[in-house]
C-alpha positions in Angstrom: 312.8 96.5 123.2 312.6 98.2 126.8 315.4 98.9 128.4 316.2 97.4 131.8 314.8 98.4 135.3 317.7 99.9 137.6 316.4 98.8 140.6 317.9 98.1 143.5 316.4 95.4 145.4 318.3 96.0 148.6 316.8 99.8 149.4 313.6 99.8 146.7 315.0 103.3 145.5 315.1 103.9 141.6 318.7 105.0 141.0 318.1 107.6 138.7 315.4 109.9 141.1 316.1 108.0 144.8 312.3 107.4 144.9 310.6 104.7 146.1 309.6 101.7 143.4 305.5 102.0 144.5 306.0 105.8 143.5 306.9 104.6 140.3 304.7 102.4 137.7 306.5 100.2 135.2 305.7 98.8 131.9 305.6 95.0 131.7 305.4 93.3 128.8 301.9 91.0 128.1 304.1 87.9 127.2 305.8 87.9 130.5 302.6 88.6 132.3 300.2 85.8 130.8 302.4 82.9 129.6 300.5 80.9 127.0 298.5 77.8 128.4 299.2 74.1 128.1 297.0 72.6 125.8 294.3 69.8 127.4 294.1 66.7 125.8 290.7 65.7 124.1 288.0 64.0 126.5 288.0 60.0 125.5 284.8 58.2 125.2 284.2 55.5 128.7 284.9 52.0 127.9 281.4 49.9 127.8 282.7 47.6 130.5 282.6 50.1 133.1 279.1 51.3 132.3 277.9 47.7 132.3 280.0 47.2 136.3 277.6 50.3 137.2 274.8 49.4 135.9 275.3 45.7 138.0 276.1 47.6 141.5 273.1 49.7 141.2 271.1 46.5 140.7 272.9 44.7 143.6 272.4 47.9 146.1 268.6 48.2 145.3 268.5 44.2 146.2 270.4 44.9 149.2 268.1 47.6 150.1 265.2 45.8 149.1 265.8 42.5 150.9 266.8 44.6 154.2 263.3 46.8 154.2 261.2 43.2 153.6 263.6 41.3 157.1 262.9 44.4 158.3 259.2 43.8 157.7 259.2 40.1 158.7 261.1 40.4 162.3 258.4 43.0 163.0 257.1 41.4 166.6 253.5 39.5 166.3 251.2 40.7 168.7 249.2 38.1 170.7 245.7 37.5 169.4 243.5 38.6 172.3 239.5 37.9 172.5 236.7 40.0 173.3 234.7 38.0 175.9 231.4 37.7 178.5 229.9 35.3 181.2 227.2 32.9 180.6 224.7 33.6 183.3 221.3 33.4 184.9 218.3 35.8 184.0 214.7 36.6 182.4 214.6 35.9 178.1 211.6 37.4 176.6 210.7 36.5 172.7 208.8 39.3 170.7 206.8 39.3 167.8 206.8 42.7 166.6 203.9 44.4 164.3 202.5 47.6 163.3 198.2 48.3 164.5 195.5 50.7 165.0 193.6 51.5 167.9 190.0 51.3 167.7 187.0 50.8 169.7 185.4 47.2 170.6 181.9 48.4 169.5 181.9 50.8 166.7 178.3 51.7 165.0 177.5 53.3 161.5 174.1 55.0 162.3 172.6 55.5 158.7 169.6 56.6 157.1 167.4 53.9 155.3 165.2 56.6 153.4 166.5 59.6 151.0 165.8 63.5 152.0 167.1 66.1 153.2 168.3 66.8 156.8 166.2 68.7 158.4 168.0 69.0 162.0 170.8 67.4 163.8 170.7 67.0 167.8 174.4 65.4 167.8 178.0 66.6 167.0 181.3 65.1 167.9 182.0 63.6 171.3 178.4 64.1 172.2 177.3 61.6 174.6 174.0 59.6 173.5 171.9 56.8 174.9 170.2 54.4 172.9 166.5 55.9 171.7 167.9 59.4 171.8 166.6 61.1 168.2 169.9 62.2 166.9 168.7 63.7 163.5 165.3 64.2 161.4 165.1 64.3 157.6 162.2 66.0 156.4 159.1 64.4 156.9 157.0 66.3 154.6 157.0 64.0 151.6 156.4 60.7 154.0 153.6 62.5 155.3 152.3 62.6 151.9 152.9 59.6 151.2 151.1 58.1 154.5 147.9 60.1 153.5 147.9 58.9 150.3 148.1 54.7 151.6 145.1 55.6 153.7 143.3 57.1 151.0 143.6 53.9 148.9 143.3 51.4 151.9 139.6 53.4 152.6 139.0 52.7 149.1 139.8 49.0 148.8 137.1 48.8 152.0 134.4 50.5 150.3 135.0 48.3 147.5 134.8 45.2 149.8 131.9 46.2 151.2 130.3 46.8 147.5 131.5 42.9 146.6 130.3 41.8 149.6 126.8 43.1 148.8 126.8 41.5 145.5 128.2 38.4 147.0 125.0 38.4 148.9 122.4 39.1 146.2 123.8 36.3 144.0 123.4 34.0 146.9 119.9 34.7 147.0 119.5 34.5 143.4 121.1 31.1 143.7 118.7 29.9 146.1 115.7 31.2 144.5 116.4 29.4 141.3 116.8 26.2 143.3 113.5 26.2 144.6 111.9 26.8 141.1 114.2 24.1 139.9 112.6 21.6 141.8 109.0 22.4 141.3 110.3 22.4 137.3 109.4 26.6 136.9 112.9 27.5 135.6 114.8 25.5 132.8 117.8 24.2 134.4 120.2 26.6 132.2 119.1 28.9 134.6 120.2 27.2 137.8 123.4 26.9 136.1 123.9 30.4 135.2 122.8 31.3 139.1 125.7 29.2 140.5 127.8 30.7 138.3 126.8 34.0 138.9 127.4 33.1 143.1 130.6 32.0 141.9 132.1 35.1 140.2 131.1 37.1 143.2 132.7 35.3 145.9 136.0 35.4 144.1 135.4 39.0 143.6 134.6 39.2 147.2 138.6 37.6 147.3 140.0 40.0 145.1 138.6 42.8 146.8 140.1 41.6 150.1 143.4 41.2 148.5 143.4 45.0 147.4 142.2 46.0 150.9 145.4 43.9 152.1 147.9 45.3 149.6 146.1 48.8 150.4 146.6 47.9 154.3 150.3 46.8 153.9 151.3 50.4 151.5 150.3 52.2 154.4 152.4 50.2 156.5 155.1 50.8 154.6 154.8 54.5 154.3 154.3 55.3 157.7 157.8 52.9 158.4 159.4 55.5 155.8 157.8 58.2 157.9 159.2 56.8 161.2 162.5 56.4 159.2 163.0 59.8 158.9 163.7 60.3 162.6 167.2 58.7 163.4 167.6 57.3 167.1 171.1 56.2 168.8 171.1 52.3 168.6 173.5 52.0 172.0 174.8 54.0 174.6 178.1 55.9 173.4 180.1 58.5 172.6 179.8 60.3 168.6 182.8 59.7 167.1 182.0 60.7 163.7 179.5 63.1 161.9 179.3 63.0 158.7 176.1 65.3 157.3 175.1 68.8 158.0 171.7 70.7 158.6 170.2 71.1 154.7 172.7 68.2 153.4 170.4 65.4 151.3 171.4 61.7 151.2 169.8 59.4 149.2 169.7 55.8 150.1 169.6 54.2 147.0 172.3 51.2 146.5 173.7 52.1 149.4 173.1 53.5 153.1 174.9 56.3 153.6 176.9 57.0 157.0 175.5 60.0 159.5 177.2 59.2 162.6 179.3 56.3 163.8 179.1 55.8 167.5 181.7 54.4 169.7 179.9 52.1 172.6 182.3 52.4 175.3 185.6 53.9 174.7 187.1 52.7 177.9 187.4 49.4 176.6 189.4 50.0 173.4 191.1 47.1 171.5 194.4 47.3 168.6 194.1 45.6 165.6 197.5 44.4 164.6 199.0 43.0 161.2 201.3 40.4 162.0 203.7 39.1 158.7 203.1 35.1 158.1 206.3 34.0 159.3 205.7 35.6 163.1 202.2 34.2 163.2 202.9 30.7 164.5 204.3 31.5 167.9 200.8 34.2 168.4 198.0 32.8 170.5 195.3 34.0 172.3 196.0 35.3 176.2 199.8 36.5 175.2 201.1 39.5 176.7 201.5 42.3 174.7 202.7 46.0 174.8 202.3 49.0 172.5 203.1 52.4 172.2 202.1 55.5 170.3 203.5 58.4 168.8 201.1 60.4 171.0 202.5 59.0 173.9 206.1 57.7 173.4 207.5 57.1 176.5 204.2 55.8 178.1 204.0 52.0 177.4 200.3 50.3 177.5 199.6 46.7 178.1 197.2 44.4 176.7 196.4 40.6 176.0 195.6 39.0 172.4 192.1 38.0 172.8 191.6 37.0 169.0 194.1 35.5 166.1 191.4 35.9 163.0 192.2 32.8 160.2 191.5 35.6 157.2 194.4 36.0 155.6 195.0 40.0 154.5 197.2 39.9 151.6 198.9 43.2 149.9 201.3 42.9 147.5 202.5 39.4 148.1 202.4 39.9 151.6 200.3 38.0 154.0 199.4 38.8 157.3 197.0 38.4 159.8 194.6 40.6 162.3 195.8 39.7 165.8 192.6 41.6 168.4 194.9 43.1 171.3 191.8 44.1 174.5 193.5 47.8 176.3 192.0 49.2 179.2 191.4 53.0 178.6 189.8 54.1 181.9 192.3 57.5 181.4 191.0 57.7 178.0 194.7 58.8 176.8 194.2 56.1 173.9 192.0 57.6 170.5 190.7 55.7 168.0 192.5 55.8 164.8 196.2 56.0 166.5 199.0 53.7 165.0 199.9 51.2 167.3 203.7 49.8 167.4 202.8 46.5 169.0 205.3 43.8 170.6 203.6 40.5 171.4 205.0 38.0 174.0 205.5 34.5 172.2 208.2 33.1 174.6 209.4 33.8 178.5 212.0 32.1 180.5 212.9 33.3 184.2 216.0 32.4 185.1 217.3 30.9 182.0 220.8 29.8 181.2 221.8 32.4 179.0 224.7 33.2 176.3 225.2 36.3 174.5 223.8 36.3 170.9 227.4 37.5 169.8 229.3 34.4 171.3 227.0 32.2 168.7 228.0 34.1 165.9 231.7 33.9 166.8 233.5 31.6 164.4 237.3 31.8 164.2 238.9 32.4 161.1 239.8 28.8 158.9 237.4 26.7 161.3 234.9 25.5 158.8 231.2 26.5 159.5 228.9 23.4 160.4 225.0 24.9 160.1 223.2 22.1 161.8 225.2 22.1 165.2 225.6 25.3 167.2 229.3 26.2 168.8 230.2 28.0 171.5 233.4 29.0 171.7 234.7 29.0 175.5 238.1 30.3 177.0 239.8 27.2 178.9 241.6 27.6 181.7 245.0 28.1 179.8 243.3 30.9 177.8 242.9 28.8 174.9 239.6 28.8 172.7 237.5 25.9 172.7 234.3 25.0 170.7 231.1 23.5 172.6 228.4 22.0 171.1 224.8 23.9 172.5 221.0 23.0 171.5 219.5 26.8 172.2 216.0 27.9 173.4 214.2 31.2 173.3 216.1 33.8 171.7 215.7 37.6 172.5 217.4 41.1 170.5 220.4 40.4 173.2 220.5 36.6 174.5 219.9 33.1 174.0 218.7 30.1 176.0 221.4 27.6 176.5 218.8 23.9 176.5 221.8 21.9 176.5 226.0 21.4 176.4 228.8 21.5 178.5 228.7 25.3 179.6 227.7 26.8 182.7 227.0 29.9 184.7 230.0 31.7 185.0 231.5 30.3 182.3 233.9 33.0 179.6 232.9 32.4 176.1 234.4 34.8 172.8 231.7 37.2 171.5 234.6 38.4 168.9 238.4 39.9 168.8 239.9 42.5 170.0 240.6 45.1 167.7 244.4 46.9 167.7 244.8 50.6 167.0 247.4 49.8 164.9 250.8 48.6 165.1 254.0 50.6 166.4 255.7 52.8 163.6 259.0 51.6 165.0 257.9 48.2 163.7 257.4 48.7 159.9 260.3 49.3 157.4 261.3 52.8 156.4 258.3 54.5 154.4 255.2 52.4 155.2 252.2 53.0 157.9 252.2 56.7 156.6 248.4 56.5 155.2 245.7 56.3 156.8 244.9 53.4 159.0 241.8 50.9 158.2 239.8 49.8 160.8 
């Protein structure tokens, strides 16, 4: 259909114009410039053999990789068990018995009122200083006073009254006698002899009565004018007032019970603790231990003292027993108050000197050695480095050693108080993808 291209391949010159062949644009035909395409054969489906091959190398690579990470794991290098350890030696074991106490003075003493009113003036107030028969207060004595006039009044009567008796008393007597004389010479009937007897009779016993009511009279105005003397309160010791309890105007009324004006410390240079100590520390307290105590008042400052009392009453609060252990303090500074809590630690046990083991070393045990609870074993460092267990009896115990009685240990000896702990093994020797969490200690 198109004619043929004149060409010349030698000089690239069209023969019909002499120009150059790039000048020049020919028509191709689209058959000669795409040729059709072989045509692909249809994909075939993989025989089930070779997916089942696959499917076996997988498996036997994962095993491969699998048994290569856990040889990895197992050559890992074992580091050496190493042991934490200390010396047995020489030195001073004190046992405590720790309780909780307040302080309070030796002699402490309620100064009440035995009679009701109202107070009529006060001549103490905290920390005063009194002596014993110094008039600290004074209740009104108005009503007492009434009352004191008022026994005398009656007591004068029951007198007068005595005397009156007394007077008949006397006239009978002489009626009695008269009547015995006529008796005899037969003037009177004897019926009235009788009735003169009887008549001396009844006034002697009124004679008694009378000096019964002058008695009773005597002893009302006793007791009023105690009532009266009540009203002014004295100091019963030498002291200091630790407590006031009433005002000027104030009325108490000693009824059931007397009530408290003042308490009075005797002498608060002598002050002693009163400590609760559990039942199961009590056995190892006795009278003349040391003890020590501080207060919150005074932290760093530690106080002495010695138990001077262990009381038998039992003080029981919820199911809990204790018992009041007296501790004597010297106050001469007078730093220590009454009321302030006490945290007491009472000597029950001191050695000087004593063979002593860490308190660690006896709770060592090393792991798969069964525990034996009625020997104690400490565990000592031969001299190949090698743990061995030696059979102690212990003494006095203290928060950080123990008395070594008896066993084959002695002072300079290395015993195991525990094991060392690592910081954690190299990553170099776990397999591929492990140690990256965090590390337990």
């Amino acid at each position: 259909m198109y004619p043929e291209d004149k060409t010349s391949a030698a000089d690239g010159l069209l023969p019909e114009t002499g120009k150059p062949v790039a000048a020049q644009s020919t028509l191709v035909p689209a058959g000669d410039l795409f040729p059709p395409l072989a045509t692909l054969p249809a994909p075939q489906p993989l025989p089930r053999k070779r997916l089942r091959y696959g499917l076996l190398l997988s498996m036997a690579g994962g095993g491969i990789l699998g048994g290569l990470a856990l040889w990895w794991w197992l050559a890992a290098d074992v580091s050496p068990i190493r042991y934490k350890t200390a010396f047995v030696d020489r030195g001073p074991i004190s046992a405590f018995v720790t309780a909780t106490g307040t302080v309070n003075p030796v002699i402490s003493v309620q100064v009440g009122s035995q009679v009701s009113g109202k107070i009529k003036a006060l001549f103490a107030d905290f920390n005063s200083v009194v002596t014993k028969g110094q008039v600290i207060a004074q209740i009104d004595p108005a009503i007492f006073e009434a009352r004191v006039k008022q026994a005398r009044a009656s007591l004068r009567n029951a007198k007068g009254t005595l005397i009156k008796a007394e007077t008949a008393l006397a006239q009978r007597k002489l009626e009695l006698d008269r009547m015995t004389v006529l008796r005899r010479q037969e003037f009177v009937p004897q019926a009235d002899l009788d009735l003169a007897r009887t008549n001396f009779r009844d006034a002697e016993a009124q004679v008694e009565v009378i000096h019964a009511q002058v008695d009773q009279a005597q002893a009302t105005l006793s007791n009023a004018e105690l009532d009266l003397g009540y009203t002014t309160i004295y100091s019963p010791v030498n002291g200091i007032v630790v407590s006031r309890n009433v005002d000027v105007g104030q009325t108490v009324a000693a009824t059931l019970q007397t009530p408290t004006l003042f308490v009075i410390a005797q002498d608060l240079t002598r002050m002693q603790v009163n400590a609760n100590v559990s039942e199961s520390d009590i056995g190892g307290v006795a009278e003349g231990k040391e003890a020590g105590f501080t207060v919150d008042a005074y932290p760093k400052e530690p106080f002495k003292g010695t138990v001077t009392q262990v009381r038998n009453a039992p003080i029981s609060i919820q199911n809990v027993v204790t018992y009041d252990v007296v501790i004597a303090v010297d106050n001469r500074e007078l730093k220590l108050k009454p009321g302030m809590t006490a945290n007491v630690s009472i000597v029950t046990a001191r050695r000087d000197g004593a063979l002593r083991a860490p308190n660690a070393a006896l709770r060592f045990k090393p792991v798969g050695v069964p525990i034996d609870k009625k020997k104690t074993d400490l565990w000592v460092l031969d001299s190949q480095g090698r743990p061995q267990a030696v059979v102690v009896k212990t003494g006095v115990a203290d928060a950080q050693f123990t008395e070594v009685l008896e066993g084959q240990v002695r002072e300079g000896d290395t015993v195991i108080v525990g094991l060392e702990a690592s910081e954690g093994k190299d990553q170099k020797n776990l397999p591929p993808g492990f140690g990256m969490g965090p590390q337990m200690r």
